[in-house]
C-alpha positions in Angstrom: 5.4 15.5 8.5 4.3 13.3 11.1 3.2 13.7 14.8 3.5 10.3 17.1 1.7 10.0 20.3 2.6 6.5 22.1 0.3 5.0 24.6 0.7 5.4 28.2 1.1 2.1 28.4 3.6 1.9 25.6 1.6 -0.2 23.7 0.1 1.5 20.8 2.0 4.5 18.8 -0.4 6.9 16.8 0.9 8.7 13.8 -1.0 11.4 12.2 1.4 11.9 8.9 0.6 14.5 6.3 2.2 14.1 3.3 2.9 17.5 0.9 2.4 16.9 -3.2 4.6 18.3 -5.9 1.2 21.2 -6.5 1.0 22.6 -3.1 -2.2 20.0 -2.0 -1.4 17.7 0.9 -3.0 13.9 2.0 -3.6 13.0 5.6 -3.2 9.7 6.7 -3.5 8.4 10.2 -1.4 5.2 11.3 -1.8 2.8 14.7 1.3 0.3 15.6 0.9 -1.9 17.9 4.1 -3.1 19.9 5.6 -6.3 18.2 9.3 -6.1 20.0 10.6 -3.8 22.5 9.1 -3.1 26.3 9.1 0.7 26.3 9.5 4.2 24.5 10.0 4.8 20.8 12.2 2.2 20.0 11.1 -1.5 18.9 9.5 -3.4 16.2 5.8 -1.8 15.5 2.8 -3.2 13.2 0.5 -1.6 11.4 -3.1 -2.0 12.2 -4.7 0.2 10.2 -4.3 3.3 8.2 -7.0 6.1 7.6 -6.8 8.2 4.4 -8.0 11.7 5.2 -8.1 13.0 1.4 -9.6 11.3 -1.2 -7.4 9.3 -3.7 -8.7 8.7 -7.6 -7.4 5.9 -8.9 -8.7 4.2 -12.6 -8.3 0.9 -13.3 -8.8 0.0 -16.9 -8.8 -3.4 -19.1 -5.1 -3.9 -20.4 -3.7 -6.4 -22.7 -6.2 -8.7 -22.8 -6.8 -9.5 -19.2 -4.9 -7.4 -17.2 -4.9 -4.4 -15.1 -3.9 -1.0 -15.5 -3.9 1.4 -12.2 -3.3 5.2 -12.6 -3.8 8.1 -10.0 -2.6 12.0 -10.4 -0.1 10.9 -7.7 0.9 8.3 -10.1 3.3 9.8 -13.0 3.2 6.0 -15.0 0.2 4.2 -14.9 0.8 0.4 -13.5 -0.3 -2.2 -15.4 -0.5 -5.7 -14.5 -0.4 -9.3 -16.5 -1.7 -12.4 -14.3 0.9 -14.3 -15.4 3.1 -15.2 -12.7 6.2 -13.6 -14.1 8.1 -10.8 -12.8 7.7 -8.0 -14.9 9.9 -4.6 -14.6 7.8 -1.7 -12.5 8.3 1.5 -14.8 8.7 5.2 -13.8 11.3 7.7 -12.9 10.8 7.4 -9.3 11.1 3.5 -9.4 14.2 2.0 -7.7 16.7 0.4 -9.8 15.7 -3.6 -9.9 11.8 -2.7 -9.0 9.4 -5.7 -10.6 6.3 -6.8 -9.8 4.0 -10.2 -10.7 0.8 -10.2 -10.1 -2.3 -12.8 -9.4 -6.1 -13.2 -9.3 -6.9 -13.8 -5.9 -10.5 -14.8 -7.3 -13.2 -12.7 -9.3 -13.2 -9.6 -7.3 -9.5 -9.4 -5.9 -6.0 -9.8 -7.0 -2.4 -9.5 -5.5 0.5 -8.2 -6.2 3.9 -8.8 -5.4 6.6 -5.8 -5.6 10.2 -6.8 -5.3 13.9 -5.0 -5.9 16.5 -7.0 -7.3 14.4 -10.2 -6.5 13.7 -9.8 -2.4 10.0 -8.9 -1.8 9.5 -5.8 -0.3 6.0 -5.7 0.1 2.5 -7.6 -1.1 -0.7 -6.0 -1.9 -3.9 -7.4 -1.9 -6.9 -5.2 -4.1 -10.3 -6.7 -3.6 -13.5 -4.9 -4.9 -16.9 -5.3 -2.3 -19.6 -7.5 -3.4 -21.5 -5.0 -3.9 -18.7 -3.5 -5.6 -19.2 -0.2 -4.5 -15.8 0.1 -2.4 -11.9 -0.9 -3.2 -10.0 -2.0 -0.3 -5.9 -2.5 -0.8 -4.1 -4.4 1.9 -0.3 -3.7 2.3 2.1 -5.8 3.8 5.3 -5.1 4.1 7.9 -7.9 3.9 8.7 -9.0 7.4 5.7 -7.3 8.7 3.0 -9.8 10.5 0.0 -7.7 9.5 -1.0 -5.7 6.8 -2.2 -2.1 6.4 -5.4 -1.7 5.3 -7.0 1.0 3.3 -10.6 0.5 3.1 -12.2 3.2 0.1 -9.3 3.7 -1.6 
């Protein structure tokens, strides 16, 4: 469920979504757009600027087959588990669209990215770097077609 307020200038849209899980428990998330096409109202092309998770999210990452990743959350039914080498792999689950891969990269020591597609078109890029002082996670999101991503800082 989601409530959008838009700017009186029509400039930035707010949404405050909550999002209901299979147990009853729900996650909060706030969203700001900012107007990328369109002069006025609800209709035109919005970008994310930022996205504030109001529950908290677990998520383990663990050492997997040799120097990949493994990523698993209660909200996740199959854990995701990464390779770093630049092949597209097939994303598993019974929620995952038909065609769903994903190849992955180090960004550097601390961060890596990783790109989903369907039936080879990208459909979004996400960027997972730990702090230097590697007490927070931040993931980036962008979307395909999307000039900037979503950030989710604490994750």
């Amino acid at each position: 469920m989601g409530n959008w307020t838009l700017s009186a200038d029509g400039k930035t849209l707010d949404d405050a979504f909550t999002a209901y899980r299979p147990d009853g428990s729900t996650t909060n998330v706030h969203y700001t757009y900012q107007r990328a096409a369109g002069s006025s109202g609800f209709s035109g092309l919005w970008d994310s600027v930022s996205a504030e998770v109001g529950s908290d999210i677990e998520l383990e990452i663990q050492p997997y087959d040799g120097d990949g990743l493994s990523f698993s959350s209660h909200d996740l039914r199959t854990p995701q588990n990464i390779t770093f080498d630049g092949h597209d792999h097939p994303n598993p689950g019974p929620d995952v669209p038909s065609g769903s891969t994903s190849s992955d990269r180090r960004m550097n020591r601390r961060g890596v990215e990783i790109t989903n597609k369907i039936r080879g078109k990208i459909t979004d890029t996400r960027q997972i770097e730990v702090s230097t002082d590697q007490k927070t996670l931040t993931m980036s999101i962008r979307q395909a077609g999307r000039k900037q991503a979503q950030k989710h800082p604490g994750v």
